[in-house]
NUKE-763763 format. One record per atom (N, C-alpha, C, O): residue in three letters; z, y, x. Coordinates in steps of 0.001 Angstrom, whole numbers, padded with zeros to 6 digits, always signed. Layout:
BEGIN
AlaZYX
...
// end
This chain:
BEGIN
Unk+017059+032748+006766
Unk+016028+033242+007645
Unk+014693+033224+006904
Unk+014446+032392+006031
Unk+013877+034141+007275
Unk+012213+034659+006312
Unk+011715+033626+007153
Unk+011880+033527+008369
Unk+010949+032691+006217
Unk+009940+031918+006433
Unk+008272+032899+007502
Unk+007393+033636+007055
Unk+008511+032442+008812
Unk+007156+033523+008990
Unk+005676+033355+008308
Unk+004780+034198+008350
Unk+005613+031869+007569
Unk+004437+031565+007309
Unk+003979+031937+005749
Unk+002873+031771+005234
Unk+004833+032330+005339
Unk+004621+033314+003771
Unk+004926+034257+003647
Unk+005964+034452+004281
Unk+004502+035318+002989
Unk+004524+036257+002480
Unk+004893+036936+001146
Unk+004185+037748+000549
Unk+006516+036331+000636
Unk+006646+036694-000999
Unk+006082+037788-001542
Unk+006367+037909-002733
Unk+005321+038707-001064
Unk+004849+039548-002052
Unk+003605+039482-002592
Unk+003247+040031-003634
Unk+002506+038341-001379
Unk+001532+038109-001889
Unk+001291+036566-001930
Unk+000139+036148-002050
Unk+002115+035900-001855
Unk+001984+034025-001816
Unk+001157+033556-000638
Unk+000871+032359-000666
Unk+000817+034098+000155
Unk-000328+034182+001469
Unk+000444+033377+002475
Unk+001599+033617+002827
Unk-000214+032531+002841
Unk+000286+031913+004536
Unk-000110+032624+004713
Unk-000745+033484+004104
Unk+000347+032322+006152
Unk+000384+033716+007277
Unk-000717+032674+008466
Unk-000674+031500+008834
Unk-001556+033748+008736
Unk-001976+032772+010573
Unk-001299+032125+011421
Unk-001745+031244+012157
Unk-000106+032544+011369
Unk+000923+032255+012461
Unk+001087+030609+012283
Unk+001648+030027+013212
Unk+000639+029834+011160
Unk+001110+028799+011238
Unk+000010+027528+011364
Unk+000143+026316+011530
Unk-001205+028470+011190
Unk-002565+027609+011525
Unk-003204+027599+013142
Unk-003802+026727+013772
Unk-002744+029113+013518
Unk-002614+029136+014961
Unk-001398+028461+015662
Unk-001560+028543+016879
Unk+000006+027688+015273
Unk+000547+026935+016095
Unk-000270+025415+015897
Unk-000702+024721+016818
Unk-000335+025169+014689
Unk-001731+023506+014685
Unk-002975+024098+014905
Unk-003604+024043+013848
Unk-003415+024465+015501
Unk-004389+025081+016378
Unk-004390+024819+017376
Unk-005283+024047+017726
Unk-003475+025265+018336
Unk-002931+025258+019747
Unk-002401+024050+019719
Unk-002968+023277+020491
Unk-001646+023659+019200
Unk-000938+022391+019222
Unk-001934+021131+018734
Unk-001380+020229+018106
Unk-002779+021067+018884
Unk-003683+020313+018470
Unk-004412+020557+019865
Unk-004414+019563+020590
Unk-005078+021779+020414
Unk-006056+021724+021548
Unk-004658+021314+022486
Unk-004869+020212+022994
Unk-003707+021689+022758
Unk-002799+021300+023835
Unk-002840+019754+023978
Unk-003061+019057+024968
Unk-002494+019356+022393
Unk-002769+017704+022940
Unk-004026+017132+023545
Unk-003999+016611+024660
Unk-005456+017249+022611
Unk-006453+016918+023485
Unk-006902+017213+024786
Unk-007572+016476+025509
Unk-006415+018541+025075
Unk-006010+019002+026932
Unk-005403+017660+027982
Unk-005802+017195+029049
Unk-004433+017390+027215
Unk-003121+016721+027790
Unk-003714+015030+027830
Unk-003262+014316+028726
Unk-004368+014643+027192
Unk-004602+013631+026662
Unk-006164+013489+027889
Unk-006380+012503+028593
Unk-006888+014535+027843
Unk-008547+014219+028927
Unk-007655+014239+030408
Unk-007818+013432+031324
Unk-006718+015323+030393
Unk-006221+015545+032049
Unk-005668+014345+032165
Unk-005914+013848+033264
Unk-005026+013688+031477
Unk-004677+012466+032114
Unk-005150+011600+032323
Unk-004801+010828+033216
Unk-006629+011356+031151
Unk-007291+010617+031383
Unk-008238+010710+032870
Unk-008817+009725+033330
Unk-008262+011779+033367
Unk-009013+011975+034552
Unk-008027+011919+035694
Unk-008566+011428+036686
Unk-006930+012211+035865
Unk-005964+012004+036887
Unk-005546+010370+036910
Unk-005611+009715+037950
Unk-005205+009928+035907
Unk-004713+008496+035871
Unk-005130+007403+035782
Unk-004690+006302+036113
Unk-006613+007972+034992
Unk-007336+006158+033829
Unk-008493+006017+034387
Unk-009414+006790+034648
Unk-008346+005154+034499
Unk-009783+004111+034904
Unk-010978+004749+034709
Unk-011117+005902+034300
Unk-011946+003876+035051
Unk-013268+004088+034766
Unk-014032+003087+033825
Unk-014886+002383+034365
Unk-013845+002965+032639
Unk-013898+001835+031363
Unk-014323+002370+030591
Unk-014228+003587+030753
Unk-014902+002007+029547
Unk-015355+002119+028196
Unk-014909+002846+027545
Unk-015335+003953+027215
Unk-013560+002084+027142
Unk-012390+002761+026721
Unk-012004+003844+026522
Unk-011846+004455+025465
Unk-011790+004196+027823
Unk-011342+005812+028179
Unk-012307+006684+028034
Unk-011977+007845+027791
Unk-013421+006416+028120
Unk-014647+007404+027852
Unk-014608+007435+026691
Unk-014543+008597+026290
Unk-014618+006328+025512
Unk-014498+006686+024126
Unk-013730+007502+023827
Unk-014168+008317+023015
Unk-012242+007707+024303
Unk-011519+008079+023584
Unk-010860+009713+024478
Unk-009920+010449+024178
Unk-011918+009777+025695
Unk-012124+011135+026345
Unk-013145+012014+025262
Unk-012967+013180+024912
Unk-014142+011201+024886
Unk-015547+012062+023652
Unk-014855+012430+022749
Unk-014997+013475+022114
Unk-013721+011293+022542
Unk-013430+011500+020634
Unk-012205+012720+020810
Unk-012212+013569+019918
Unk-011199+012863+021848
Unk-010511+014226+021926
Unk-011304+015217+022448
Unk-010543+016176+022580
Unk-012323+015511+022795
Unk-013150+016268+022887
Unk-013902+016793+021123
Unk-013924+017769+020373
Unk-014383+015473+021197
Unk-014454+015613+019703
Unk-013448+016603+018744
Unk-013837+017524+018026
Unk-012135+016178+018928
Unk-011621+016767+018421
Unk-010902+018517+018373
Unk-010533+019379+017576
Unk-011007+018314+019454
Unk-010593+019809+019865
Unk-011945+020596+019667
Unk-011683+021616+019029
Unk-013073+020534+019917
Unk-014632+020860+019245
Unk-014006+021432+017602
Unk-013860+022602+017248
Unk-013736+020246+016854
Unk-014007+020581+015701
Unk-012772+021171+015493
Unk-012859+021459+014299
Unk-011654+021551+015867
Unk-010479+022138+015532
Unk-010892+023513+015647
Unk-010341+024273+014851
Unk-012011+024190+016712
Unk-011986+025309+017195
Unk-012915+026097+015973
Unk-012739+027209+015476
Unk-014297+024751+015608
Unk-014682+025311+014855
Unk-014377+025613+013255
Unk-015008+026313+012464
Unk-013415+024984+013109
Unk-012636+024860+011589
Unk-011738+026379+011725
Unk-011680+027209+010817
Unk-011165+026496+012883
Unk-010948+027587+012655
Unk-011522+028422+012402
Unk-011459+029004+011320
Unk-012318+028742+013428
Unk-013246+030511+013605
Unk-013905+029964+012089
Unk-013750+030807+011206
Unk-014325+029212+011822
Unk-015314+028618+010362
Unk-014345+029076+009058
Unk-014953+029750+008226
Unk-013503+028917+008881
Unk-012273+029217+007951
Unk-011593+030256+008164
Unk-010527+030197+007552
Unk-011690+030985+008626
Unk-011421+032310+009217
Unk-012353+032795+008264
Unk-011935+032898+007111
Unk-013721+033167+008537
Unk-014488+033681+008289
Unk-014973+033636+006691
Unk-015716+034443+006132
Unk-014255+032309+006052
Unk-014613+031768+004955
Unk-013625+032644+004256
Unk-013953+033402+003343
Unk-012501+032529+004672
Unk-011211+033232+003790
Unk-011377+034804+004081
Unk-010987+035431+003096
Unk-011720+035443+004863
Unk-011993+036706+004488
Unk-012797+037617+003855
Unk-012763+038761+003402
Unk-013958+036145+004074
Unk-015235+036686+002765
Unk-014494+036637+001411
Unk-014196+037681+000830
Unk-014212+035477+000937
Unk-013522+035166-000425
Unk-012275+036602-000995
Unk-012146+037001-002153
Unk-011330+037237+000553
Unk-010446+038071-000081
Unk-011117+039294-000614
Unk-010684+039996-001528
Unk-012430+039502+000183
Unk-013234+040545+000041
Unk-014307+040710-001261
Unk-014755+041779-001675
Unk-014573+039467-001751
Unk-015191+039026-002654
Unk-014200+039335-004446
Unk-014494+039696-005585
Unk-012829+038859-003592
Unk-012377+039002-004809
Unk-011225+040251-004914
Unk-010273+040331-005690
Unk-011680+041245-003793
Unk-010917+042627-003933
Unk-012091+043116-004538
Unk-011549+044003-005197
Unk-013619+043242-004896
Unk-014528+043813-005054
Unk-014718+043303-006422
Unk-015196+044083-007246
Unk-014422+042152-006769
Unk-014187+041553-007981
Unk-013429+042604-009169
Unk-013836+043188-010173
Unk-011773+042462-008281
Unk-011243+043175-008994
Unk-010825+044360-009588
Unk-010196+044651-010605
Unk-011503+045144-008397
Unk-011768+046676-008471
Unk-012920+047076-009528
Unk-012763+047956-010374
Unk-014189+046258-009357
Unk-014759+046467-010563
Unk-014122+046221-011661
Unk-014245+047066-012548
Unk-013570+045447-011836
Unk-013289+044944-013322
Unk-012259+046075-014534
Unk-012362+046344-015731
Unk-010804+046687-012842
Unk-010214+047388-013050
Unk-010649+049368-013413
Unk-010228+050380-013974
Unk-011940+048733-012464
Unk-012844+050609-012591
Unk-013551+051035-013806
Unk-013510+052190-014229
Unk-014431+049733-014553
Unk-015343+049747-015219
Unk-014283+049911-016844
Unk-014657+050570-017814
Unk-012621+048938-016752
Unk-012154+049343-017732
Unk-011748+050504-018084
Unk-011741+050806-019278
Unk-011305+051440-017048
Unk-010892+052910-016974
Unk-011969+053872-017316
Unk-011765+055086-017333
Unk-013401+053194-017657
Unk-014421+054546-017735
Unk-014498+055256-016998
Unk-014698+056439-017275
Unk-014313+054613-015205
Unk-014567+055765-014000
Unk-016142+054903-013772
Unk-017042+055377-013078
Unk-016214+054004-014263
Unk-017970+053256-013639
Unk-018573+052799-015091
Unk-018024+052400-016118
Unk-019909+053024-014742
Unk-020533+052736-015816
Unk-020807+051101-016250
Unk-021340+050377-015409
Unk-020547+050717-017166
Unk-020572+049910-017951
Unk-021688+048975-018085
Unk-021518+048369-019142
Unk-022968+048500-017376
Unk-024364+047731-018166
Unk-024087+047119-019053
Unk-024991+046388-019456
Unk-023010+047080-019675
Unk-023287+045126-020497
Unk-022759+046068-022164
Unk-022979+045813-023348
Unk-021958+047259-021422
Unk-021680+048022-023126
Unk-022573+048953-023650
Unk-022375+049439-024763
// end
């Protein structure tokens, strides 16, 4: 069976596998405040550790959309990279440095 999270032709994970620890990461901190509000006390405790899965699901959301954005600059960076490099050897673009 094809691995869905690679791509042998280009070595690329695939989203599919940062979006299930994605979700599976906010599902737990979901799971983890609802209970804390249906079941747990009113303590210290539970408030710490209501902020800190909050906390966490916060920074999961922004690591994504943040890394998202990071990795498509970089593919774009280095398709523009390589197109010059490949254009300028063919003598279809002019040259500054020759």
């Amino acid at each position: 069976m094809r691995d869905p999270g690679l791509d042998p032709q280009t070595y690329e994970t695939s989203w599919v596998l940062r979006r299930r620890a994605v979700f599976g990461t906010l599902a737990f901190c979901a799971a983890g405040i609802v209970y804390l509000l249906i079941w747990g006390e009113d303590t210290r405790l539970n408030e710490t550790i209501a902020n800190g899965l909050m906390l966490v699901g916060g920074s999961v959301v922004l690591g994504y959309c943040g890394f998202a954005a990071m990795d498509d600059r970089s593919k774009r960076s280095s398709y523009v990279a390589y197109r010059s490099t490949v254009m300028t050897k063919t003598g279809r673009v002019d040259d500054p440095d020759a």
